[in-house]
VEXGUFI-842463 format. One record per residue (C-alpha): residue number from 1; z, x, y; residue in one letter. Coordinates in Angstrom, 1 decimal. Layout:
N
+-----+--------+--------+--------+----+
!   i !     up !   east !  north ! aa !
+-----+--------+--------+--------+----+
! NUM !      Z !      X !      Y !  A !
...
+-----+--------+--------+--------+----+
//
This chain:
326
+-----+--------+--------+--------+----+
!   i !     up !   east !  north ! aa !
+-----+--------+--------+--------+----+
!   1 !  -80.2 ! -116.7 !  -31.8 !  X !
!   2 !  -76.9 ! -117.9 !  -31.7 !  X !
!   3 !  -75.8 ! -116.0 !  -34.7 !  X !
!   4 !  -77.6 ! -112.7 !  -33.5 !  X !
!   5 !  -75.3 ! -112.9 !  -30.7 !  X !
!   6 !  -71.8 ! -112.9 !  -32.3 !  X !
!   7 !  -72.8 ! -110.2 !  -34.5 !  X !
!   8 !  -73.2 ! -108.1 !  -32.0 !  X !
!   9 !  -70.2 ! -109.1 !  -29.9 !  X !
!  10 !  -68.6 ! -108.4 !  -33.2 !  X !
!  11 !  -69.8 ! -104.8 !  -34.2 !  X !
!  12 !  -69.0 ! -104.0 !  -29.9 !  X !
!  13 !  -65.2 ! -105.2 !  -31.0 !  X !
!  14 !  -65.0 ! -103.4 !  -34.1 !  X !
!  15 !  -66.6 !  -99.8 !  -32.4 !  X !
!  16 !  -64.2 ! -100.2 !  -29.4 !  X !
!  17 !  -61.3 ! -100.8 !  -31.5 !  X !
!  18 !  -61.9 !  -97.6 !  -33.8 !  X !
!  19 !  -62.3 !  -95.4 !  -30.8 !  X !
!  20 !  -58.8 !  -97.2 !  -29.4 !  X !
!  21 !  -57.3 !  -96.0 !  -32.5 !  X !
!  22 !  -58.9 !  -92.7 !  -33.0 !  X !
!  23 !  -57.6 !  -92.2 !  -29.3 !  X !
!  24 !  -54.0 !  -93.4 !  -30.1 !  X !
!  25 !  -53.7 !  -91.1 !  -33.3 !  X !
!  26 !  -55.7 !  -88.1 !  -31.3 !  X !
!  27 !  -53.2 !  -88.5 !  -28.3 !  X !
!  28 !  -49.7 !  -88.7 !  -31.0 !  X !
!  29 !  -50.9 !  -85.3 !  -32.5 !  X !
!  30 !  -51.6 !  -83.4 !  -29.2 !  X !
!  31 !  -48.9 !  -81.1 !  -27.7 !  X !
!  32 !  -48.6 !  -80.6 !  -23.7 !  X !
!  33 !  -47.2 !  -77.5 !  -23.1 !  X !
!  34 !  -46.5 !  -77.0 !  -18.9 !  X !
!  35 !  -45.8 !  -73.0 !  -18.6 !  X !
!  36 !  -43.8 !  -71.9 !  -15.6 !  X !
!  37 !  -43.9 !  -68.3 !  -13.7 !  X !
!  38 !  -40.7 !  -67.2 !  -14.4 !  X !
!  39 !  -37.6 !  -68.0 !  -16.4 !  X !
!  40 !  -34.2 !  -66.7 !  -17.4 !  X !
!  41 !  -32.7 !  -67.3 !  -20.7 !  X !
!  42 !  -29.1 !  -67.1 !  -22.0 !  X !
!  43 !  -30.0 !  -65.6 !  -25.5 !  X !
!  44 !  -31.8 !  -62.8 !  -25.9 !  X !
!  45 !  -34.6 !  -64.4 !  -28.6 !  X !
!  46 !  -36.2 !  -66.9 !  -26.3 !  X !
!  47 !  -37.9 !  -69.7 !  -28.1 !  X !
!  48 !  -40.8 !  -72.0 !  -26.9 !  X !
!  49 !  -38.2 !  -75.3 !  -25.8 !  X !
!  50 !  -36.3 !  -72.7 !  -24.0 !  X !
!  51 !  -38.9 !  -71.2 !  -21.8 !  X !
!  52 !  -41.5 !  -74.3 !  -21.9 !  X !
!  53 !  -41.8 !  -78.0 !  -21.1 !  X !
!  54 !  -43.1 !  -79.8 !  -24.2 !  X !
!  55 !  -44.2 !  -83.2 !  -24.8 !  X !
!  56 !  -45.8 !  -85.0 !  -26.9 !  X !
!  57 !  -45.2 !  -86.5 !  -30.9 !  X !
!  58 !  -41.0 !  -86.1 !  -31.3 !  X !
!  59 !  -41.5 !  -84.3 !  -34.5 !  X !
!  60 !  -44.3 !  -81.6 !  -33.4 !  X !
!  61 !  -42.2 !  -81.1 !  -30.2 !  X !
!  62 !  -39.3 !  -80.4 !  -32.2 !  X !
!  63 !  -41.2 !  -78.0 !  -34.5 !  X !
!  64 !  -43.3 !  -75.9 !  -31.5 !  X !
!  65 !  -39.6 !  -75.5 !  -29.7 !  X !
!  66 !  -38.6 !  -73.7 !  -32.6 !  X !
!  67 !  -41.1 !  -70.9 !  -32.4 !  X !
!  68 !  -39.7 !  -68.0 !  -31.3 !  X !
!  69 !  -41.9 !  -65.5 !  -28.7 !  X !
!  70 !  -40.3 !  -62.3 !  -29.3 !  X !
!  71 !  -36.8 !  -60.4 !  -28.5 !  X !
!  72 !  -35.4 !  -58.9 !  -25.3 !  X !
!  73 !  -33.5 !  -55.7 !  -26.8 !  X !
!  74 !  -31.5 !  -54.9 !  -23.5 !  X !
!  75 !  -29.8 !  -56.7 !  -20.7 !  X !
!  76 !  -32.2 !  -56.3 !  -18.0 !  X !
!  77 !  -35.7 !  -56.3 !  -19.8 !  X !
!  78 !  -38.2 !  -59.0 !  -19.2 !  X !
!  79 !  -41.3 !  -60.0 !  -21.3 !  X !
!  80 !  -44.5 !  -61.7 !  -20.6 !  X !
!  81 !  -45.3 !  -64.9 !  -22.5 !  X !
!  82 !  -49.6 !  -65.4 !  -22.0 !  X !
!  83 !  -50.8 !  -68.5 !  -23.2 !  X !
!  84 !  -52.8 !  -66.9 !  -26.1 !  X !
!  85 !  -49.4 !  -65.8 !  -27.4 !  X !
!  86 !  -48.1 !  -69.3 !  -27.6 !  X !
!  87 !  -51.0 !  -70.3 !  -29.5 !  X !
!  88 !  -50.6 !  -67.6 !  -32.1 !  X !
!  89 !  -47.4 !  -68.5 !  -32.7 !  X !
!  90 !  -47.9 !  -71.9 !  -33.1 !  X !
!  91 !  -50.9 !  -71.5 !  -35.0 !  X !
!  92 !  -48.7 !  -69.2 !  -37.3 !  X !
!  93 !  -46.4 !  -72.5 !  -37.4 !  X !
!  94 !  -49.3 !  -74.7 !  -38.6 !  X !
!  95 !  -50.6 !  -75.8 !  -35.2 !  X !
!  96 !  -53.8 !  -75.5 !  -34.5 !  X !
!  97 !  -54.8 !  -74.5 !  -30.7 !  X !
!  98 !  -57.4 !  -78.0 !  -30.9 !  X !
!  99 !  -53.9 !  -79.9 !  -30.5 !  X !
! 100 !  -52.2 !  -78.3 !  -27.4 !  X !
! 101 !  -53.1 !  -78.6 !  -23.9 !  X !
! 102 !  -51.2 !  -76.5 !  -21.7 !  X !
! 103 !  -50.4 !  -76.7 !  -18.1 !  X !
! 104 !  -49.1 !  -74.6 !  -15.5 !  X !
! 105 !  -49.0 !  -70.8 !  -15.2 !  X !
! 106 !  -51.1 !  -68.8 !  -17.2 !  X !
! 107 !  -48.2 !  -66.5 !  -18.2 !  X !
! 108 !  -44.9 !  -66.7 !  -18.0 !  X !
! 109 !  -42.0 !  -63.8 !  -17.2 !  X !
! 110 !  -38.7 !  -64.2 !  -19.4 !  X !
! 111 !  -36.0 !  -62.7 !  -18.9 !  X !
! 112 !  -32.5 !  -62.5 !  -20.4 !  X !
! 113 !  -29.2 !  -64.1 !  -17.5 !  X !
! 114 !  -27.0 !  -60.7 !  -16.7 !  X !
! 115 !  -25.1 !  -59.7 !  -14.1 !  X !
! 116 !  -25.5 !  -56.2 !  -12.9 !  X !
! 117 !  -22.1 !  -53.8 !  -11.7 !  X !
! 118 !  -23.8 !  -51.5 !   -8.9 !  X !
! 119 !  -23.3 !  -47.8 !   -9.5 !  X !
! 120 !  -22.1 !  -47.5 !   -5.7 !  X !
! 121 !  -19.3 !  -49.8 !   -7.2 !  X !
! 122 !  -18.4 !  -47.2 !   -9.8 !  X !
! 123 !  -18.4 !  -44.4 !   -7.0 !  X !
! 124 !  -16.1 !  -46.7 !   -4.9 !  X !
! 125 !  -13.3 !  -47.5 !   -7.6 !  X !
! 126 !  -13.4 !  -43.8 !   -8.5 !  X !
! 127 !  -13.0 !  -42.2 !   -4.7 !  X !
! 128 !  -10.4 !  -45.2 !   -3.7 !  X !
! 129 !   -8.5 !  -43.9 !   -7.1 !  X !
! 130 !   -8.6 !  -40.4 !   -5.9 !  X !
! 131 !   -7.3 !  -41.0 !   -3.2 !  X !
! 132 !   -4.8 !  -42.7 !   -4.2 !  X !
! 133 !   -4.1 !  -40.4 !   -7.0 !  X !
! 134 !   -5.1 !  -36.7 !   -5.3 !  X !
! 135 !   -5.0 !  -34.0 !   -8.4 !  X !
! 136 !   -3.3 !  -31.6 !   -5.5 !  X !
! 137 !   -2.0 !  -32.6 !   -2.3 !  X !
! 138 !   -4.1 !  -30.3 !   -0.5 !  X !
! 139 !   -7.0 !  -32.0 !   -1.4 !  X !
! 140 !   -8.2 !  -33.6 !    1.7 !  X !
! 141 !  -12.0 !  -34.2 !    1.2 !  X !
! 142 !  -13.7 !  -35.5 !   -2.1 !  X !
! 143 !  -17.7 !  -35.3 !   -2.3 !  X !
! 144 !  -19.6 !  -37.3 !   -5.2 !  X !
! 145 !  -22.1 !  -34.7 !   -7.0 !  X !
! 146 !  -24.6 !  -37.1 !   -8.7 !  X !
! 147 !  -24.7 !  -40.5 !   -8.8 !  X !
! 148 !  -24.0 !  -43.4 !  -11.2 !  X !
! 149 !  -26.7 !  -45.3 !  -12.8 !  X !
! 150 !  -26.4 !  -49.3 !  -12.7 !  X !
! 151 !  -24.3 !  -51.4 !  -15.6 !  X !
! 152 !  -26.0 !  -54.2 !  -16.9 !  X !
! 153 !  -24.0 !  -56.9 !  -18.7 !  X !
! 154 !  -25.9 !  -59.7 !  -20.6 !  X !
! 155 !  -24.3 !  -62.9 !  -19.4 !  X !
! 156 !  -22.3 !  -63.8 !  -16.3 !  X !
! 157 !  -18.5 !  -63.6 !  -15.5 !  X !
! 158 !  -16.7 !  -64.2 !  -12.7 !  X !
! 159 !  -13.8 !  -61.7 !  -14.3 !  X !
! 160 !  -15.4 !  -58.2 !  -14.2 !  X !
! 161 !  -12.6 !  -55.6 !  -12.7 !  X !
! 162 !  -13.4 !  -52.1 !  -12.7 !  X !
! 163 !  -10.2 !  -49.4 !  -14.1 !  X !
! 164 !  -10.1 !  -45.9 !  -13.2 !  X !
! 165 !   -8.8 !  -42.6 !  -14.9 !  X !
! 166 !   -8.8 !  -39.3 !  -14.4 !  X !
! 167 !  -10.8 !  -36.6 !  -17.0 !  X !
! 168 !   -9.4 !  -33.5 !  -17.3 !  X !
! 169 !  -12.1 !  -30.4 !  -15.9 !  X !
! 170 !  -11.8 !  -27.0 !  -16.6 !  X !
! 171 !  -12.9 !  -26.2 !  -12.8 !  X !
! 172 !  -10.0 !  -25.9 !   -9.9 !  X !
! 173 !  -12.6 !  -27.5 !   -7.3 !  X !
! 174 !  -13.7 !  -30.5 !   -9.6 !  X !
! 175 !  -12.7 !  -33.5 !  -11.0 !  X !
! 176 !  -13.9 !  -36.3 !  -13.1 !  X !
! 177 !  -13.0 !  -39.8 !  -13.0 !  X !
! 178 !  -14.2 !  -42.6 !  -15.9 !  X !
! 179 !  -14.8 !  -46.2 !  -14.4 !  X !
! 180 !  -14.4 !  -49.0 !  -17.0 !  X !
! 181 !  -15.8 !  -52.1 !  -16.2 !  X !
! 182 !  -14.0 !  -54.7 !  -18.3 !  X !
! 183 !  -15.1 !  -58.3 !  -18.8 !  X !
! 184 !  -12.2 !  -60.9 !  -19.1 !  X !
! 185 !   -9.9 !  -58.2 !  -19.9 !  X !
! 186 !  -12.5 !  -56.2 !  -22.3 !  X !
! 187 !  -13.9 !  -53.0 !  -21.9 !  X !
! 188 !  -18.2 !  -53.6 !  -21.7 !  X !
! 189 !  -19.3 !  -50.1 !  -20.7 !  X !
! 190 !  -18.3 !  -47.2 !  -18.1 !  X !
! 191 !  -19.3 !  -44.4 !  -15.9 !  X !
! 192 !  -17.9 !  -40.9 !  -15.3 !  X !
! 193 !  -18.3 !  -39.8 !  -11.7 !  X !
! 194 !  -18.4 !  -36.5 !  -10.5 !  X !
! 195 !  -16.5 !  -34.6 !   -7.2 !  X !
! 196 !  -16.2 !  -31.5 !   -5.8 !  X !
! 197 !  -12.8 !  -31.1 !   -4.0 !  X !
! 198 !  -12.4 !  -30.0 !   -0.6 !  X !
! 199 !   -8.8 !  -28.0 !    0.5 !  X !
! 200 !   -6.7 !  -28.0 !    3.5 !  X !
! 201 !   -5.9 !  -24.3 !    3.4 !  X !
! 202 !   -4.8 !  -21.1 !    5.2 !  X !
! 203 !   -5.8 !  -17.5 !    5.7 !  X !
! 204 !   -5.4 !  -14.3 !    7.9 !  X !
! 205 !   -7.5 !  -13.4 !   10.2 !  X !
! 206 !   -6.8 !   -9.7 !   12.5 !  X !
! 207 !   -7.5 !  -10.6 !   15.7 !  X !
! 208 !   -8.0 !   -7.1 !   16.7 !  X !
! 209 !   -8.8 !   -3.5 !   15.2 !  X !
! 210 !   -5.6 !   -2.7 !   13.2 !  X !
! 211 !   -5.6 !    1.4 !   12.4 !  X !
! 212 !   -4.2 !    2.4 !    9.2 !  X !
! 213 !   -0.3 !    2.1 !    8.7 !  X !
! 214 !    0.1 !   -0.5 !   11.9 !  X !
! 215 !    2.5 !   -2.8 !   11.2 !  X !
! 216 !    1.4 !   -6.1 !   11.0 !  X !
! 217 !    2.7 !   -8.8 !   13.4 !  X !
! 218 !    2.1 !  -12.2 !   15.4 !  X !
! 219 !    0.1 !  -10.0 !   18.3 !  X !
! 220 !   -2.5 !   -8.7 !   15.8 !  X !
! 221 !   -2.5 !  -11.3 !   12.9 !  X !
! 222 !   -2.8 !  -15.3 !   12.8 !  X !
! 223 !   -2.6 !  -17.5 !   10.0 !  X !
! 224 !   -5.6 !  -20.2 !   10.2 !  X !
! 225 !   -6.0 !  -23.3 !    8.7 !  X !
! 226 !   -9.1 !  -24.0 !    7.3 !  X !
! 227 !  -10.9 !  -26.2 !    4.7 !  X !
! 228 !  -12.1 !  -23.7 !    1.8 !  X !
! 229 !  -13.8 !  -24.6 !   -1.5 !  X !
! 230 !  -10.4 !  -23.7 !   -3.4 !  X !
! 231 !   -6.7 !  -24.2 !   -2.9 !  X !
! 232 !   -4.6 !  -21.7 !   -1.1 !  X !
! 233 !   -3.3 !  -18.6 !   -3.0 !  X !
! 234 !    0.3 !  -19.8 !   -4.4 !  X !
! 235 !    1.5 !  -15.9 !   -3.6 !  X !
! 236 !   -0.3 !  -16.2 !   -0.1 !  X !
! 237 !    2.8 !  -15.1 !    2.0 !  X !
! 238 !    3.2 !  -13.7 !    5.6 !  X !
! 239 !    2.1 !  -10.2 !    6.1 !  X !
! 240 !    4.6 !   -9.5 !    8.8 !  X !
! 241 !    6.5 !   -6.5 !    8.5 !  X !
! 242 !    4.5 !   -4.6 !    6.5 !  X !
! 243 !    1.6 !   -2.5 !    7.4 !  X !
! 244 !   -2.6 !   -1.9 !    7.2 !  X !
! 245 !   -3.4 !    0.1 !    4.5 !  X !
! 246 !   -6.8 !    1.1 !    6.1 !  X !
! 247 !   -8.4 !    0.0 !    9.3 !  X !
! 248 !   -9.1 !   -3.4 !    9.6 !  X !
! 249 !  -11.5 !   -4.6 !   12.3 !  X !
! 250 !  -11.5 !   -7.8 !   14.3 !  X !
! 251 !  -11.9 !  -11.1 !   12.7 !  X !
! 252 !  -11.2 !   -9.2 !    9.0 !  X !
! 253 !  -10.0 !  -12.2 !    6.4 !  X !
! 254 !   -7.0 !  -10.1 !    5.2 !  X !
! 255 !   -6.3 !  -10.4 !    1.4 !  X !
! 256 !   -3.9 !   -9.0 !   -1.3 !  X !
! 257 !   -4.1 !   -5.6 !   -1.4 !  X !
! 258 !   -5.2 !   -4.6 !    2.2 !  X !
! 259 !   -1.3 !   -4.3 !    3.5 !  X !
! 260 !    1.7 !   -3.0 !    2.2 !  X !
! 261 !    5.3 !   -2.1 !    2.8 !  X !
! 262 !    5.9 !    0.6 !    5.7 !  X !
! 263 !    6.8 !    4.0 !    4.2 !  X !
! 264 !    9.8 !    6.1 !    5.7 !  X !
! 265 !    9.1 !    8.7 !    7.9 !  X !
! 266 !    9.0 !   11.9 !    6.6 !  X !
! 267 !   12.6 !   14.0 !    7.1 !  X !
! 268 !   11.3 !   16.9 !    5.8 !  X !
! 269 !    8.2 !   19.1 !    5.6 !  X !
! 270 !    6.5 !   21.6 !    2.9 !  X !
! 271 !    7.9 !   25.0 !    3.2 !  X !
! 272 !   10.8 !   23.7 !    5.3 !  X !
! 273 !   14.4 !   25.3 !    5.1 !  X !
! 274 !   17.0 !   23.1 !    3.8 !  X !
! 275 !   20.4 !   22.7 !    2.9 !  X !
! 276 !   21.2 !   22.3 !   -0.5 !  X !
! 277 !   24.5 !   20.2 !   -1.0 !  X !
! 278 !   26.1 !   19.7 !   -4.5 !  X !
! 279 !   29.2 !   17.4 !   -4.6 !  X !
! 280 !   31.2 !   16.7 !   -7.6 !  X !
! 281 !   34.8 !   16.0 !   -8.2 !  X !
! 282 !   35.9 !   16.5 !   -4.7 !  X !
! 283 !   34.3 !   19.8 !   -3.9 !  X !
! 284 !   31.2 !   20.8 !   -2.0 !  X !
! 285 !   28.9 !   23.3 !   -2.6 !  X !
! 286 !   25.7 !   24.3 !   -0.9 !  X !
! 287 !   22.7 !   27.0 !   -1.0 !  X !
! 288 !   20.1 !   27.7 !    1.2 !  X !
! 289 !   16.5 !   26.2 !   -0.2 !  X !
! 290 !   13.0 !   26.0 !    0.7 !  X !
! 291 !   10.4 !   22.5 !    0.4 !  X !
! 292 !    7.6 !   23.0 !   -2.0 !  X !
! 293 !    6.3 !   19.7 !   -0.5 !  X !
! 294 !    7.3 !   17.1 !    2.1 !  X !
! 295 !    9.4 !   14.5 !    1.3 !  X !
! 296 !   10.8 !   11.0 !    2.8 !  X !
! 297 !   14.3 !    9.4 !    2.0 !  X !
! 298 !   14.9 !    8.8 !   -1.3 !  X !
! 299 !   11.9 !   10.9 !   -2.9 !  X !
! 300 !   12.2 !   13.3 !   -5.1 !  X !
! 301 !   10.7 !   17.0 !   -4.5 !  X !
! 302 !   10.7 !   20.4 !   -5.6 !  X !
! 303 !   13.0 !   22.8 !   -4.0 !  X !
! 304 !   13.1 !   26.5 !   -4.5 !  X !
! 305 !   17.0 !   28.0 !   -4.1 !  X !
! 306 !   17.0 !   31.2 !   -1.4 !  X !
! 307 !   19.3 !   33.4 !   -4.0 !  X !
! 308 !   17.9 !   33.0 !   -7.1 !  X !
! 309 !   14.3 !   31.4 !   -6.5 !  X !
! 310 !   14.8 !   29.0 !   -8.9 !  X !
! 311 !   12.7 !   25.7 !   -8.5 !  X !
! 312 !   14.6 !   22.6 !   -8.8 !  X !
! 313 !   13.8 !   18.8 !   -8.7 !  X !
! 314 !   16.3 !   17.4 !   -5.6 !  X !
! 315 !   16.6 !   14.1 !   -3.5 !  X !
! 316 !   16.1 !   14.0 !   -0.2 !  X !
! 317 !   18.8 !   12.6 !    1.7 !  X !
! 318 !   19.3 !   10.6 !    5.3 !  X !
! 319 !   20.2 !   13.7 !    6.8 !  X !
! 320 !   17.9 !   16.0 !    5.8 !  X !
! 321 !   19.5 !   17.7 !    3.4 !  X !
! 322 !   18.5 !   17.9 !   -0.4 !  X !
! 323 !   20.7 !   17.1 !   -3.7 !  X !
! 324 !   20.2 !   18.3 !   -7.1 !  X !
! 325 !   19.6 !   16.3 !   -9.9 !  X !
! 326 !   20.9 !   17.3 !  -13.2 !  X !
+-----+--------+--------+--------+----+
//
């Protein structure tokens, strides 16, 4: 009886001590894997020991850390880790799923440490450099057509300055400005920003009816300052002086072309008698002639001579009188 009894307090030990060691061997090949929601990496290939907590036998812990779980191609993108990925690719390692226990989330979000330059920034740097640096000095209003899309940088620096220039546009009323963003002194990426350009600029304005050959003045003309699309004319001068080529109503915008010097009066009309004077080394001569058209001071017209009804090309003269022209 005595002997039945130690053999079976025996074949207890030896059972207990099996599954002990079964246990022990069991727990030093098992990997706990503890997932969390979210995670931002430095690199862009983010491997399991930098998005995971793993414990567990030194050696396999060392080998499933090493299993990459894809790429992140741009600053800014983010990919999601499930669990059955992380098997996969630690199956595809030679780690079967029986030997990993995970805790934590069921999936995890990784994405790549950046820092982000606004595109309000970029509009900023480029109007403050406008400003500074007007393409005109009549400019006095820039507007932004369009808007700049965000910079992402991968990484993070304190040193990020932004470094404007103008671009040269073939259009009077825009400009473009390029915004560099450079990273400890080195140029990462850019924007070019858009403006229209607002002018400070004049124009004439008849402030009542002005008939045909009125002389323009202060009384029926102002000069206006206005803010136009496009700078002021460079030949835009005063208009007084000269007179209205044709009637120009109230509140007319008057341009190039609508006034003109005053004419001289006429001194003498078409079939008009006249003197004809010829002087020429100290003598005087004159006929009698008649206008074959009206003629001011200075013009030229045909006159026919009373004696011998000749038509001849004569000047007109400050007294009315005519002189040949040889």
């Amino acid at each position: 009886m005595l002997n039945r009894t130690i053999g079976v307090i025996l074949i207890v030990f030896l059972l207990t001590s099996v599954g002990s060691a079964a246990g022990i061997e069991q727990e030093d090949s098992a990997l706990r894997i503890h997932l969390p929601r979210e995670i931002t990496i430095d690199g862009n290939i983010p491997n399991l020991a930098r998005v995971a907590v793993i414990r567990g036998n030194e050696s396999l812990v060392s080998k499933a850390g090493k299993v990459t779980l894809g790429r992140i191609s741009v600053p800014g993108q983010k990919i999601i880790v499930d669990r059955s990925i992380v098997l996969s690719r630690l199956a595809h390692s030679g780690i079967g799923a029986s030997r990993v226990t995970f805790t934590g989330a069921e999936k995890i979000t990784v994405s790549r440490r950046h820092q982000i330059v606004k595109g309000g920034e970029f509009a900023e740097a480029a109007l403050a450099f406008l400003k500074k640096n007007p393409p005109d000095d009549s400019i006095c209003q820039f507007d932004a057509v369009g808007a700049a899309k965000d910079l992402i940088l991968p990484g993070e620096s304190k040193d990020i300055k932004l470094s404007a220039r103008l671009v040269k546009s073939s259009a009077r009323n825009l400009g473009k400005v390029r915004v560099a963003a450079l990273c400890d002194g080195k140029e990462t990426g850019s924007r070019e920003l858009t403006f229209r350009f607002k002018y400070n600029s004049r124009r004439l304005v008849a402030q009542v009816d002005i008939p045909p050959g009125t002389v323009i003045s202060p009384e029926n003309v102002k000069v206006e300052k206005v803010i136009s699309n496009y700078p002021s004319s460079a030949d835009l001068v005063s208009p007084y002086g000269l007179v209205a080529r044709r009637l120009l109503p109230a509140k007319t915008v008057i341009r190039p072309g609508m006034t003109g010097p005053a004419r001289p009066k006429v001194l003498v009309k078409r079939h008009q008698n006249v003197v004809i004077r010829i002087s020429t080394f100290g003598l005087l001569v004159t006929a009698n002639g008649k206008t074959m058209q009206e003629g001011r001071l200075g013009e030229y017209i045909k006159v026919q001579n009373a004696d011998s009804q000749r038509v001849i090309l004569a000047r007109v003269n400050e007294d009315g009188s005519v002189e040949p022209v040889f």
